[in-house]
N, C-alpha and C positions, 0 to 999 in steps of 0.2 A: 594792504597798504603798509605792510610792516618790512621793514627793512634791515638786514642783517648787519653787525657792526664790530669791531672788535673791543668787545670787553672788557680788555686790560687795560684796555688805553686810559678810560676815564669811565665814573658812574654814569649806567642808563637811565633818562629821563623813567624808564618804566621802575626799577627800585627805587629810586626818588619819593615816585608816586604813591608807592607800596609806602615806604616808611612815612609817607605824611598822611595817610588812611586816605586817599585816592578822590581829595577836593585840592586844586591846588587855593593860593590865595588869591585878595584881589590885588597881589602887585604883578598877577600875571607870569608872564617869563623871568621876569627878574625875580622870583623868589617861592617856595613852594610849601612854605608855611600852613597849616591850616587854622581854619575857627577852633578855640580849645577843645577840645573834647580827647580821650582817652581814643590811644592808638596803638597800647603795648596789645602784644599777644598772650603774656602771663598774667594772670589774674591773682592778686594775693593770695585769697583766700582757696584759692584749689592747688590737689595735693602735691607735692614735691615732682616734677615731672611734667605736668599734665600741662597743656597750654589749651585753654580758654578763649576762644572768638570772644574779642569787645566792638561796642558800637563800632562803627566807622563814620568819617565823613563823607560824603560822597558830593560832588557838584552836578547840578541837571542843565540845559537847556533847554527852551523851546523855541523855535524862528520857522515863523511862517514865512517861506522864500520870495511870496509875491510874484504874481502872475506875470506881470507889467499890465495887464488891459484888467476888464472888468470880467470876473472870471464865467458869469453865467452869459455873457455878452457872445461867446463861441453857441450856447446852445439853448437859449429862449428867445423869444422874442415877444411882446405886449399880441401883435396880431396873430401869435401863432402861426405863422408862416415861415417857411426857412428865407431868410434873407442873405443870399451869397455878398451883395455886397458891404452889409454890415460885417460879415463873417470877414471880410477881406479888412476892414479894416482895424477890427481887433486884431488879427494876425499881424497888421504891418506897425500896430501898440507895441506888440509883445516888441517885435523886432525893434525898434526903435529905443524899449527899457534895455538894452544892451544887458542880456541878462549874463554872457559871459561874464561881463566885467564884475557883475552885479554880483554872481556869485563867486569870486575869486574873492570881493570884500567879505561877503559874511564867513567866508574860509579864513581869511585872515583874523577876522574877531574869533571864531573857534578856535584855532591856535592858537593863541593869547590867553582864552579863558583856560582852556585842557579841562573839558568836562567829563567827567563819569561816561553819562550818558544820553546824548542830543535827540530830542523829539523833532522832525520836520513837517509842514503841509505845506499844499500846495509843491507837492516836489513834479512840476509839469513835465512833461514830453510831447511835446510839438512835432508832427510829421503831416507832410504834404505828399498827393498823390495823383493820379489821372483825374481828371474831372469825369467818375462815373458813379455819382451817388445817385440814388435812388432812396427815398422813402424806407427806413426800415432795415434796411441791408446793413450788413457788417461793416465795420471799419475794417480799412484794408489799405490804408494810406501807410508806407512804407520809408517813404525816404526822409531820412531822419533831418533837422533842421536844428532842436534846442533839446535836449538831455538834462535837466536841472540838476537831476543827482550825480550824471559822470561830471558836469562844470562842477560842482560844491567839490565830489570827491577829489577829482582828480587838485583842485585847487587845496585844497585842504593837506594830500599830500605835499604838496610843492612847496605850502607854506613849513609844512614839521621838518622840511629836506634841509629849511635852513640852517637848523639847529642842529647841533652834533647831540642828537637824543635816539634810542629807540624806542619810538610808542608810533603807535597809529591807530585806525579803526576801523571799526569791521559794520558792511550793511547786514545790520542781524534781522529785521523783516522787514516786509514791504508790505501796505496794502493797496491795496489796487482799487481804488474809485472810480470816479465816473472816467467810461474810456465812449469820446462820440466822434463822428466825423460830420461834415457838411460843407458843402459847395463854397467856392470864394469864386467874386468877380472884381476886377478892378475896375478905374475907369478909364483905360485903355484894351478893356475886352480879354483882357487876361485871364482862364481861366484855372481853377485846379482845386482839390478836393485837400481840407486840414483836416487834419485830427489831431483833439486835444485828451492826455491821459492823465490824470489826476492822480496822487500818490500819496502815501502817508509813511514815513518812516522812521526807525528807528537805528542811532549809530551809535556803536557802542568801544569806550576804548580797549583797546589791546590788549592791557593787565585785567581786563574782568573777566571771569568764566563766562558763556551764555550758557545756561539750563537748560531752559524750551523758550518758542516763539509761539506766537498764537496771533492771527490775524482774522476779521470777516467785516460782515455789512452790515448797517443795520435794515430794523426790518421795516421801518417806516423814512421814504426819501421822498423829495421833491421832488414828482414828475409831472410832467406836460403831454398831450397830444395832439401835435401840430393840423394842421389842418389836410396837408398830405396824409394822415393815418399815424405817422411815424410816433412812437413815444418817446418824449426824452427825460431821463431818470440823472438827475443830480444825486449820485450815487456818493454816500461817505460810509467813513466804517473808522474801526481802529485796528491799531497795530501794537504789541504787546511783545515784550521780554524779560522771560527773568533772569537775572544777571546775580553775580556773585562775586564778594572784593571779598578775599580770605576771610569767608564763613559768614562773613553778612551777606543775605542773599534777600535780595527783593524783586517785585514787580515792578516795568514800567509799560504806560501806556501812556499812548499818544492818539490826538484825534483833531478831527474839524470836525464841530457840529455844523448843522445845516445853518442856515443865514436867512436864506426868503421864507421863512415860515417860525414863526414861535412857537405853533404846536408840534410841529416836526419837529424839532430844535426839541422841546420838551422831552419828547417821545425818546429821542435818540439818548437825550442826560438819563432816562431810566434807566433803557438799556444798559448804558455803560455803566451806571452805578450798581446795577444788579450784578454785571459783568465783576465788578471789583469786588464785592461782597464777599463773592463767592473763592475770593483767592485769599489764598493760605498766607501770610506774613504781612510782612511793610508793602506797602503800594504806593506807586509817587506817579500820578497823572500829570501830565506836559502838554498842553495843546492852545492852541486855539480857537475855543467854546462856544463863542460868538455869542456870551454873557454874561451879562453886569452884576455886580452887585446890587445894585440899584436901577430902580428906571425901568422903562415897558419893555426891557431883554432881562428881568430878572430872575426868571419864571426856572428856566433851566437853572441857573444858577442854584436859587431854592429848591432845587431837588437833589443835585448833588449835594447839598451842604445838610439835609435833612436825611439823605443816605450816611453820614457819617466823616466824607469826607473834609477835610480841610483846607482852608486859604493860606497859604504861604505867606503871601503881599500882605494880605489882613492881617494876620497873625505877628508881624515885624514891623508894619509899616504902619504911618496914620494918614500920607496923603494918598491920592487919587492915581496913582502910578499907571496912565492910561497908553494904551498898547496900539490904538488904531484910529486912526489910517490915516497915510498920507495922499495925497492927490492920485488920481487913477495914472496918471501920466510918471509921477516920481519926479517932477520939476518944480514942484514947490520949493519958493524958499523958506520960507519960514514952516517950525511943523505943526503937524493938522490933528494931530494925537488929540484925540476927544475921548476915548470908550477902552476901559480895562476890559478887553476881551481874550487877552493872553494869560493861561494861569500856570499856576504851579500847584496842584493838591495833593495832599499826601491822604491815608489810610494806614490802621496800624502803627504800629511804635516805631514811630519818626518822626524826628524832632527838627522843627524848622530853626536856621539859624542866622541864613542870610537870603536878601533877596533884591532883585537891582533889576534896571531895564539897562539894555544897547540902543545904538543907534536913534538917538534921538535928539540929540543936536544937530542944528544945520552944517557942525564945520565936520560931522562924521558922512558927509555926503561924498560922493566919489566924483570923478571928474572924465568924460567922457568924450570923446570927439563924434561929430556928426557931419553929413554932409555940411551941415547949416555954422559950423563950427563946434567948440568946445560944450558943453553944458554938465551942469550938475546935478545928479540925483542918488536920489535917498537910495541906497541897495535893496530895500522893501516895502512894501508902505506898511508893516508891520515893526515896531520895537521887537527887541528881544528881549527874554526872560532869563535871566540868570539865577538860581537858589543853589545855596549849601543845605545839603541837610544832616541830620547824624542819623544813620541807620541801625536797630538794632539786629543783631545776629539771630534768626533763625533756633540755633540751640540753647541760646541765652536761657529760655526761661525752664527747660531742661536740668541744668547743670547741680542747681540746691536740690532737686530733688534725686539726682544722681549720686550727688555727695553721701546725701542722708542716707539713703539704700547700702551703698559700700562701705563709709565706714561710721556709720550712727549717727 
C-alpha cells in the first residue's frame, strides 16, 4: 500500500513520522507533534560519535470491525441443530450493516489517527456456495460476498491517497479462527450454503521494521456437537509482531478472547499471558478480551493483570471508558456502550501516556441508504481504543554497561 512519490517536491509523511518518534498527535493530520518524551538519536552521555536508540513514542490501536449480526448466530444454535433458516437470516444482518460503508469509516478514523501499529478482530470473510453441506464436511463455499480486510485495506489506502504523504501499511499476520460453513434457506425457498471466516490481524505502518510474526490457537475453545454429529469449534487465537521504530523494538499482540464461556475466556488469558512472559522486551496487547475490570467477566482480566501485564485506561484514566456494544443491528440512536472490554496492556518497559476511545458519539455514525431509505449506523458495535505509549529501546539497558567495558 505504499506509494511512490517525488521526494524533492515536499517532506514525506514517513520522515515526519520518523522525526516526531512515530505517535503522531491528537490534532491528527493537521499536526504531528508528540506526547513529550525524548526523540533525539544522540544521547549526551555516549562517546563523541556514537548515536544511542532513545525511548520512542509510539501510537497503538485496537477496533473490533463488528460482524453486523450476532457472531455465534452463523454457527450455534440453543437446539443444537443446524437451522438454515436462522443462518439465512444472520447472513441477510450482515448484508444490511453495509459493512463496505462501514469499513471505509473505520479507514478514515485510521488515517486521522496514523498509528504505529493497528490490532483488528472480527476481520470477517463472508462467502456463499452450492447448497451441498453435509454434517462435518469442509467448507468449500467459494464465491466471495464481504472481505473485511480488503474493504478496511483497500479504504484505508484511498483515504492516505488524499494526502500528498508517503506512508502506508502492511498486513504483517493473520490469524485464522474459526472458518465454518452451513445451509441458508429463505423464505422464498432460496437455497445456498455461507461460510463465515473469522480473523484476527495485525497492521503495521510502513516506516517500522517487522522482525518476525507469530500467530496460533489456543488450546481450549468453545465447541459444540450438533445433533447431526457435526462439531462446531468457536475457534480464537492471537496474532503477534515484533516491530521496530529505529532501535525501539517491541511486541505486539492482538486477540479476541472467547465470550460464551468465562472458563474458556480464562483458560485462553493464561495462555496468552504465558505467551507474553516468555517474550524478550516491551510487549503492548491490543485486543478485545471480553473482560472487565470489574463484575462476573473479571476473572480473565485478573489473570492478565496478576501475570504482570498492565492497564493503559486504568493507568491514565479514572472513569469507566466502556467499549461495548452497540445494538446487534447498528441502528441504535443513542450508544449502548456498557462494558470496557477493549484494552490496551503493555509488558516490559513501556510507559503509558495517552489513551482515548472512537466512535462513540451518535454524530460519529455513518449515513447509509437502504432499500427502506437513508439510515444511520454506528461503523461497529465496538468503540475503539486509541493509546500512546513511550517504548524503550531494546539496547538501552546495554549501553552503561558497554560504556564501562570500553573506556572505565
Amino acid at each position: 500500500m505504499t506509494h511512490p512519490r517525488d521526494e524533492s517536491a515536499a517532506p514525506s509523511r514517513r520522515s515526519v513520522l520518523r522525526a516526531a518518534g512515530g505517535a503522531a498527535s491528537g490534532l491528527g493530520l493537521a499536526g504531528l507533534a508528540t506526547p513529550a518524551a525524548a526523540t533525539a538519536t544522540q544521547s549526551d552521555d555516549a562517546p563523541d560519535g556514537w548515536s544511542v536508540p532513545v525511548p520512542r513514542n509510539v501510537r497503538v490501536v485496537t477496533r473490533n470491525l463488528g460482524l453486523g449480526a450476532r457472531l455465534y448466530g452463523f454457527v450455534d444454535t440453543d437446539s443444537l441443530q443446524v437451522e438454515p433458516a436462522q443462518v439465512y437470516e444472520r447472513y441477510q444482518q450482515v448484508r444490511a450493516s453495509a459493512p463496505g460503508e462501514r469499513m471505509r469509516a473505520i479507514a478514515a478514523g485510521l488515517a486521522a489517527e496514523l498509528p504505529a501499529v493497528v490490532g483488528l478482530q472480527e476481520v470477517a470473510r463472508i462467502r456463499r456456495g452450492p447448497n451441498d453441506y453435509t454434517g462435518g464436511s469442509e467448507p468449500n463455499a467459494e464465491r466471495e460476498v464481504y472481505d473485511f480486510l480488503e474493504l478496511l485495506t483497500d479504504g484505508l489506502e484511498a483515504e492516505l491517497e488524499r494526502y500528498d504523504f508517503d506512508v502506508g501499511y502492511e498486513v504483517a499476520v493473520v490469524s485464522g479462527n474459526l472458518d465454518e460453513e452451513f445451509p441458508a434457506e429463505g423464505p422464498d425457498g432460496e437455497r445456498f450454503d455461507v461460510r463465515l471466516t473469522d480473523r484476527d490481524v495485525v497492521l503495521v505502518r510502513d516506516d517500522l521494521t517487522v522482525r518476525s510474526t507469530d500467530d496460533g490457537d489456543y488450546g481450549l475453545n468453545v465447541s459444540a456437537v450438533l445433533e447431526d454429529g457435526t462439531r462446531v469449534s468457536v475457534t480464537r487465537g492471537y496474532a503477534l509482531a515484533t516491530v521496530e521504530l529505529e532501535g525501539a523494538r517491541f511486541s505486539f499482540v492482538t486477540t479476541h478472547l472467547a465470550v460464551a464461556s468465562r472458563i474458556v475466556r480464562e483458560a485462553q488469558a493464561v495462555q496468552l499471558a504465558g505467551l507474553i512472559e516468555r517474550r524478550d522486551g516491551p510487549v503492548v496487547l491490543a485486543g478485545d478480551l471480553n473482560t472487565t475490570p470489574e463484575g462476573d467477566r473479571s476473572s480473565a482480566y485478573e489473570r492478565l493483570v496478576e501475570s504482570g501485564l498492565r492497564d493503559t485506561w486504568a493507568a491514565l484514566r479514572d472513569e469507566p471508558g466502556p467499549t461495548c456494544c452497540q445494538g446487534e443491528l447498528l441502528r441504535n440512536n443513542r450508544s449502548r456502550l456498557r462494558s470496557r472490554v477493549d484494552h490496551v496492556m503493555t509488558a516490559g518497559p513501556v510507559v503509558p501516556l495517552a489513551a482515548r476511545r472512537t466512535d462513540t458519539d451518535p454524530g460519529d455514525r455513518i449515513e447509509v441508504d437502504t432499500p427502506d431509505g437513508p439510515v444511520r449506523l454506528w461503523s461497529s458495535d465496538h468503540a475503539g481504543v486509541v493509546a500512546d505509549v513511550r517504548v524503550e529501546p531494546r539496547t538501552r539497558e546495554f549501553v552503561p554497561l558497554l560504556q564501562g567495558l570500553l573506556f572505565g
